[in-house]
C-alpha distance (Angstrom), angle and dihedral (degrees) to the residues before:
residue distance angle dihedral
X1 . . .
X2 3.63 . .
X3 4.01 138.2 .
X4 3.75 93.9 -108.8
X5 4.00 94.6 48.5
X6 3.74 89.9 45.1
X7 3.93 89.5 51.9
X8 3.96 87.4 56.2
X9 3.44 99.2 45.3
X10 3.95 90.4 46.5
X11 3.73 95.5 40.2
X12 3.30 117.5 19.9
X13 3.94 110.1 31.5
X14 3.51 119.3 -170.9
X15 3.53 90.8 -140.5
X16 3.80 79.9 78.9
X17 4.39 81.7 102.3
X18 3.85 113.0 150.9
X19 3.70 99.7 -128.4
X20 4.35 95.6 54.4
X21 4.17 110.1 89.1
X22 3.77 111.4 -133.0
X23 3.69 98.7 -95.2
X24 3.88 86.9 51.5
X25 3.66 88.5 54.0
X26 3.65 91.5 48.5
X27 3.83 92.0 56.7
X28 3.73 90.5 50.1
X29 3.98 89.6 50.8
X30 4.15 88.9 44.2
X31 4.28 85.4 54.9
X32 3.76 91.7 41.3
X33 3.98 92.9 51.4
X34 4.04 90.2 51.0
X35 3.37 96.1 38.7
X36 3.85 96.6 52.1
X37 4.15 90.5 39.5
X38 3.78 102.1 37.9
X39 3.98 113.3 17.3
X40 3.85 95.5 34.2
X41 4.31 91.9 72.3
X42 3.87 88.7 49.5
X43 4.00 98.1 53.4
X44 3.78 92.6 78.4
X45 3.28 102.0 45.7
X46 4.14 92.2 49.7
X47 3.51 88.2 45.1
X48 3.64 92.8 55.4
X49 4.58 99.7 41.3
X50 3.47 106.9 19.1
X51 3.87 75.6 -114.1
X52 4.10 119.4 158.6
X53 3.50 119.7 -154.3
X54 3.57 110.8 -126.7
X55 3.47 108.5 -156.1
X56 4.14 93.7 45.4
X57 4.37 88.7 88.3
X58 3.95 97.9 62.7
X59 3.78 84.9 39.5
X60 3.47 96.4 62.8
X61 3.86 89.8 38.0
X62 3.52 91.7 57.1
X63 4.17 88.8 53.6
X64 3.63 90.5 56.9
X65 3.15 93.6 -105.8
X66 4.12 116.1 132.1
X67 3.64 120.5 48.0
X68 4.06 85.0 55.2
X69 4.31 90.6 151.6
X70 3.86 92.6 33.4
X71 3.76 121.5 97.9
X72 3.79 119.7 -111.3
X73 4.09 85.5 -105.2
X74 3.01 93.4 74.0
X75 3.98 106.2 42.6
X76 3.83 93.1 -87.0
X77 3.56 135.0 121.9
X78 3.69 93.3 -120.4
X79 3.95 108.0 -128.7
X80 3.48 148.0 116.1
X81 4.02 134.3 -71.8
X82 4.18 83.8 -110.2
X83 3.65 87.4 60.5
X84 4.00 91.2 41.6
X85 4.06 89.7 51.7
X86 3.92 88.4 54.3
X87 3.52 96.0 58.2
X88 3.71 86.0 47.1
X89 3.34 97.5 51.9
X90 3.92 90.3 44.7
X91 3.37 89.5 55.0
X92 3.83 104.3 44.5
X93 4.20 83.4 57.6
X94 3.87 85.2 77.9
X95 3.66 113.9 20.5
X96 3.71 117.0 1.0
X97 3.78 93.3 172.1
X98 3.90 79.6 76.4
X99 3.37 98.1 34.1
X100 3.83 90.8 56.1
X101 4.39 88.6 56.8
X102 4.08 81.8 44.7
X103 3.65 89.8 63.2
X104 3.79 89.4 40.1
X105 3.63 98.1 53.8
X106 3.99 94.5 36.5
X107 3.56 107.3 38.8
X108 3.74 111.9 27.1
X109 3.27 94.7 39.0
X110 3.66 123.4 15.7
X111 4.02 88.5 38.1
X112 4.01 88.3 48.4
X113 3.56 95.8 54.1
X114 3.89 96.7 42.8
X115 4.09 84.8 48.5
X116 3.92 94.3 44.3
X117 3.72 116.9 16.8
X118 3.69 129.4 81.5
X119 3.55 134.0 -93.4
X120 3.50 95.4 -101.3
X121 3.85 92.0 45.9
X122 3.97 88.6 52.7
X123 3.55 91.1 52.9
X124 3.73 94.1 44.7
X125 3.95 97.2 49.8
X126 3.64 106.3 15.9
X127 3.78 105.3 85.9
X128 3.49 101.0 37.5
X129 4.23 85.1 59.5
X130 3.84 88.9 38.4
X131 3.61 88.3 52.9
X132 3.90 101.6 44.2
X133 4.05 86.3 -129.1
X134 4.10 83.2 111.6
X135 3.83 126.2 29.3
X136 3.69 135.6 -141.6
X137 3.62 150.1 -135.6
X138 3.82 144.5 164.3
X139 3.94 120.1 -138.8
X140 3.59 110.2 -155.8
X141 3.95 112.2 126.5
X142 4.24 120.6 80.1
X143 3.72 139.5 -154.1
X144 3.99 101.7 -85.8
X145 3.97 90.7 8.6
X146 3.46 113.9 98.8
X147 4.12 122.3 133.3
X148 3.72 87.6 15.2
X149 4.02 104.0 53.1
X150 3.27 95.8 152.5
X151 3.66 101.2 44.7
X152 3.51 98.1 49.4
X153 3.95 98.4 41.6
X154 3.74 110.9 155.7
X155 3.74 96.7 178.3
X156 3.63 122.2 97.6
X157 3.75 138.4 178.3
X158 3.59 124.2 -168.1
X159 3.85 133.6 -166.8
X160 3.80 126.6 -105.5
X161 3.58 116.0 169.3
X162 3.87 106.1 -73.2
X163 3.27 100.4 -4.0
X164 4.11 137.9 59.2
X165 3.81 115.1 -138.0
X166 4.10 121.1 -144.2
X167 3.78 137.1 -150.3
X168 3.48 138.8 170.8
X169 3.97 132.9 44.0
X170 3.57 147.6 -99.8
X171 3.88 134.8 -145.4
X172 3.81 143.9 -171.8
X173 4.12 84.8 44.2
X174 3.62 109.6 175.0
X175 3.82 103.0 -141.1
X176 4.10 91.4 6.4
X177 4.06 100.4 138.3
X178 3.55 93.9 38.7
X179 3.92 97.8 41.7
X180 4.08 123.5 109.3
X181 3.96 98.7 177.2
X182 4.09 114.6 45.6
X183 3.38 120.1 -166.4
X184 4.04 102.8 -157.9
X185 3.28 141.3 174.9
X186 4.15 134.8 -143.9
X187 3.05 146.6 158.0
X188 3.99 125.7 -82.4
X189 3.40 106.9 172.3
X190 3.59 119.7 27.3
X191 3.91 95.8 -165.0
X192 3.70 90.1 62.3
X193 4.11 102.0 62.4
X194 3.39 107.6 -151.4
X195 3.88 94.8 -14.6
X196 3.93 85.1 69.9
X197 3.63 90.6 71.1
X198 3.90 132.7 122.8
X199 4.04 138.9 -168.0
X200 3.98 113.0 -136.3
X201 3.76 134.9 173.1
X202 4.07 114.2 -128.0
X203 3.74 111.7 -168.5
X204 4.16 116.9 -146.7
X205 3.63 106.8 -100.5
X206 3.57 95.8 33.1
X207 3.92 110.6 145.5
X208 3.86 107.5 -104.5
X209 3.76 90.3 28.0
X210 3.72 126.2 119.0
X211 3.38 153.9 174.6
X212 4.29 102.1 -142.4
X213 3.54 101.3 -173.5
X214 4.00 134.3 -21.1
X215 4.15 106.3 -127.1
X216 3.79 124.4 -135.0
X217 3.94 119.2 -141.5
X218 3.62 146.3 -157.0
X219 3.49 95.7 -137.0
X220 4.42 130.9 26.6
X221 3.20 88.9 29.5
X222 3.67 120.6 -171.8
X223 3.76 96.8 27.2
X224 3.73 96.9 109.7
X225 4.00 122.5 -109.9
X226 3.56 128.2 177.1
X227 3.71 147.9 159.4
X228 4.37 107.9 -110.5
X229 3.97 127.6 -162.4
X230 3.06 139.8 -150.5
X231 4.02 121.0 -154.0
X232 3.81 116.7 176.9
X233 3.58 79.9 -47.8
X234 3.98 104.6 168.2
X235 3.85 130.1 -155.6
X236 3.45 128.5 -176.3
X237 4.49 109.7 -92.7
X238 4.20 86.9 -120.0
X239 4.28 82.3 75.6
X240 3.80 101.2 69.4
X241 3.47 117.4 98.8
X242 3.98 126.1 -125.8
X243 3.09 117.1 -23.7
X244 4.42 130.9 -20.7
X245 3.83 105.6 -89.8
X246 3.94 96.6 13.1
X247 3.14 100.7 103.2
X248 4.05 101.5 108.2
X249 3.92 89.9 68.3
X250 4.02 92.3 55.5
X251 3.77 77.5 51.6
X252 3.01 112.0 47.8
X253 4.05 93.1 37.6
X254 4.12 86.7 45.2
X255 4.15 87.3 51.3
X256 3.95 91.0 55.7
X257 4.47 90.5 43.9
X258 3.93 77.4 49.2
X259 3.70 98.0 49.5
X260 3.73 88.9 48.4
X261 3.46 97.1 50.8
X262 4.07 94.9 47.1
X263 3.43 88.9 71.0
X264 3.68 93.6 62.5
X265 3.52 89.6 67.4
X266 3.82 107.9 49.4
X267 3.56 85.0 48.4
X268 4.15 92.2 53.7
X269 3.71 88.3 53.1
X270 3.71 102.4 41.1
X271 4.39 79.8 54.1
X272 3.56 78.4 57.5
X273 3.83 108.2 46.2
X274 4.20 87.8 39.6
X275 4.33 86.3 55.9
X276 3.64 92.5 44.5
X277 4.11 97.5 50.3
X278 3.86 88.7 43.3
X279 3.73 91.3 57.4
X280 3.54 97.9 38.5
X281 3.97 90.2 43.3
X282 3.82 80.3 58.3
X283 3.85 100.3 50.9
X284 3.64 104.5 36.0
X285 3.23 114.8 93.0
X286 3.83 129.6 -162.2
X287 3.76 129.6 163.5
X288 3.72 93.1 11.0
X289 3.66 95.1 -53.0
X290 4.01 150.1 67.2
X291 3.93 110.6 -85.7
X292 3.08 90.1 -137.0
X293 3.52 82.6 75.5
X294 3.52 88.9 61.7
X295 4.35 121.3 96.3
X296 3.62 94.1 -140.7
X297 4.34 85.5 57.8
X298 3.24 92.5 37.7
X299 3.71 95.6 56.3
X300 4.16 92.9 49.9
X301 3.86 84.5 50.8
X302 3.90 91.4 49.7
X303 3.62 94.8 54.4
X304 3.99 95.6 42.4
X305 3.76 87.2 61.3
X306 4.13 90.8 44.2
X307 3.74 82.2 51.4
X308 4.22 99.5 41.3
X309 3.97 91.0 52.4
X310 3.68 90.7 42.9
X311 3.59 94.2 59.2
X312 3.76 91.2 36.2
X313 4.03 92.7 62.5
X314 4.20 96.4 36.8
X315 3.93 82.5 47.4
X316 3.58 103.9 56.5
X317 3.90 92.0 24.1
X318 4.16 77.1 68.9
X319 3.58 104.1 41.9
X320 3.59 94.1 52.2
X321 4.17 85.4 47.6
X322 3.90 85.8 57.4
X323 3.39 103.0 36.3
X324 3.86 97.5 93.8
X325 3.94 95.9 36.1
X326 3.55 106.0 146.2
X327 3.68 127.1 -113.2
X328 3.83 105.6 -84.9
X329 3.78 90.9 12.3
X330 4.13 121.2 120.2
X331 3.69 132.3 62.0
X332 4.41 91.5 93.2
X333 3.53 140.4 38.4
X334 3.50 129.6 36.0
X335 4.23 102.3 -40.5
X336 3.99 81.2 54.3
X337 3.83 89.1 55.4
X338 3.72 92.4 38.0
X339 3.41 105.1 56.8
X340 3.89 95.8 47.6
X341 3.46 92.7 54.3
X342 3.63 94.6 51.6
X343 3.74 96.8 41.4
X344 4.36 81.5 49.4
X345 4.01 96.8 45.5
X346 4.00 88.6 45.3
X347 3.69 95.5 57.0
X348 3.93 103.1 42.9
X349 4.01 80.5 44.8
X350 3.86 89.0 50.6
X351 3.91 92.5 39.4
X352 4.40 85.1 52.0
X353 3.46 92.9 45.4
X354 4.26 97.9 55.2
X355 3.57 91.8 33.6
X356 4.06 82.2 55.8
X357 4.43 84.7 40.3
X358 4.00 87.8 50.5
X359 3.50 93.1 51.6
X360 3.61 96.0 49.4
X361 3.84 99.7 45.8
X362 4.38 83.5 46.5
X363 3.62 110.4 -173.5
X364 3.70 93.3 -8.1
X365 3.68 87.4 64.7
X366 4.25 91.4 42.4
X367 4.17 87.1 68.9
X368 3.58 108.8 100.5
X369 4.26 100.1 -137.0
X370 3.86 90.7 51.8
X371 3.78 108.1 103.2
X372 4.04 92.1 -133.1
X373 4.11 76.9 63.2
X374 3.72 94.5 45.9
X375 3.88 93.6 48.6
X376 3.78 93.3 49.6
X377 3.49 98.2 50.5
X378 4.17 85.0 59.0
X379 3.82 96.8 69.6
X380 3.76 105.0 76.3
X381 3.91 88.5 62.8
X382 3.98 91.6 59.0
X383 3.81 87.0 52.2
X384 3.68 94.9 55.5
X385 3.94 110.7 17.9
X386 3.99 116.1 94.2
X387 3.68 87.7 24.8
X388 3.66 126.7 -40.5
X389 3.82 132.7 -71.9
X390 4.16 83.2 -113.4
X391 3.91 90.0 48.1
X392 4.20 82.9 46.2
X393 3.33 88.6 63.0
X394 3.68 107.4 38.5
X395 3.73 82.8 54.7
X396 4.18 93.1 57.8
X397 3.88 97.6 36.5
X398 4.34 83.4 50.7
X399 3.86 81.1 51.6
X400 3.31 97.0 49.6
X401 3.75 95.9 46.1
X402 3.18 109.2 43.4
X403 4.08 114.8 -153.3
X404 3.01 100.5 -34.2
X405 4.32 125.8 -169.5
């Protein structure tokens, strides 16, 4: 990192944004700090090996850090999903390989189970995520089902006496080989489509439960994905979640929290890219002088920072418009529409803005260990995780319309 980036980041954050409150802007700082000092070291590394630092979970427990939306009873900090997408955004600045299992652990599945499970399941899971001592995963994408999850739901559970039994398997699970508490979802009554679904809690080391195959990617590499199965794997009846065939509204609500809180990220790394080409655009030299002296460079730079505060104001103008969504809420109306259009601006922004970095850097940035490299190969995933950019849209347009005939 170099003296003139550390002077911004130390004295002129751009958390600094006119629409976050002073203790907002303090969490932001708080994620920023860690991020740079403790997750930064690790990015290369998991980059490099696929390779996840074990000890990095209770760190970041131990910070305060995890259990951002879940009340101090529990082991969490007791905020909102606003303060939740800060850290996230904090943290994606400097390693969003982590930051992407974060979000995994925190929001899909910690946040889920505080928003759906029972008292008794909250007390029983709860601190060990809040804490970092346990981590956390949800399993809702198949083989062949992608876009339509629900739909084309393979997995079933069915009831015998005490205990529920599960087959099937999930893949591209964020967090997957690493995970101890699965929040997954199956089918429990066929006839129903996806109204016959159900939420349960599968505990690693379950018998019946395992992890197929760990999955190498081209981008976030190092925070652990995997295809899971399920082979008359049984669990006792008190671990599903709400109520027998409910499970499409802790979807559907969990999709638009998830939406939200994608943003975050592509937002964290286009901070990132935009830092990196401003200091390299100052210290490469061509011709006898900086590039950045250069029109052309400064025009790429000029609309990366159009582009970063952009997607800084439509992200947290979101998160704060799904931060009190009620339990069982999302998946119509206008949060539904919301949330997919920020998640959909925020990574075409992000993909502009490191195509623009790339550039920039030139074949500096074309080497596969330098971080400008690292960043760019993250953008696809924003374009295609939590539903596509074409389901994004399809979701807004059906918004918009309203049935039509």
């Amino acid at each position: 990192m170099s003296a003139a980036e550390d002077h911004r980041l130390e004295n002129e954050p751009v958390e600094a944004a006119f629409d976050l409150t002073e203790e907002q802007r303090a969490i932001l700082h708080q994620a920023d700090r860690f991020g740079r000092q403790e997750l930064h070291a690790l990015s290369e590394r998991m980059d490099r090996e696929e390779w996840w630092p074990e000890d990095v979970f209770p760190k970041i427990g131990d910070v305060g850090l995890f259990g951002i939306t879940i009340p101090e009873a529990y082991g969490g900090a007791g905020l909102d999903l606003t303060a939740a997408g800060l850290v996230l955004q904090g943290f994606s600045r400097w390693n969003h390989a982590l930051a992407l299992s974060w979000v995994a652990h925190d929001n899909l599945c910690a946040n889920n189970l505080y928003r759906n499970g029972s008292e008794a399941q909250r007390r029983k899971w709860l601190p060990d995520l809040c804490s970092g001592r346990k981590i956390g995963c949800l399993g809702l994408t198949e083989p062949g089902a992608g876009s339509d999850a629900l739909g084309s739901m393979r997995t079933t559970a069915r009831r015998e006496g005490d205990e529920w039994v599960l087959n099937g398997s999930k893949i591209y699970i964020t967090n997957g080989p690493v995970a101890d508490v699965i929040l997954v979802y199956a089918k429990t009554d066929r006839d129903k489509g996806a109204h016959g679904i159900s939420a349960f809690v599968v505990e690693k080391g379950t018998p019946g439960f395992a992890v197929a195959q760990k999955l190498e990617k081209m981008g976030y590499r190092g925070s652990q994905t995997g295809e899971l199965v399920f082979d008359e794997c049984r669990i006792p009846a008190e671990n599903l979640v709400g109520r027998e065939n409910a499970g499409v509204s802790i979807v559907m609500s969990g999709l638009d929290l998830e939406r939200a809180m994608i943003s975050p990220i592509c937002l964290g790394i286009a901070e990132r890219a935009l830092d990196l080409s401003v200091d390299y655009a100052k210290t490469r030299r061509q011709f006898g002088r900086a590039i950045g002296s250069f029109q052309m460079v400064q025009s790429m730079l000029a609309d990366m920072y159009v582009a970063v505060e952009t997607m800084r104001t439509f992200t947290y103008r979101t998160l704060t418009a799904a931060a009190p969504l009620e339990i069982g809420g999302g998946g119509r109306g206008d949060i539904h529409k919301l949330t997919a259009a920020s998640v959909m601006y925020a990574a075409e922004a992000c993909h502009t803005v490191l195509d623009k970095a790339l550039q920039i850097h030139g074949g500096s940035g074309y080497i596969w260990e330098s971080e400008i490299n690292r960043l760019y190969r993250s953008i696809k995933l924003l374009e295609i995780g939590a539903g596509t950019t074409e389901v994004r849209k399809m979701i807004i347009a059906r918004e918009l319309l309203g049935d039509l005939k």
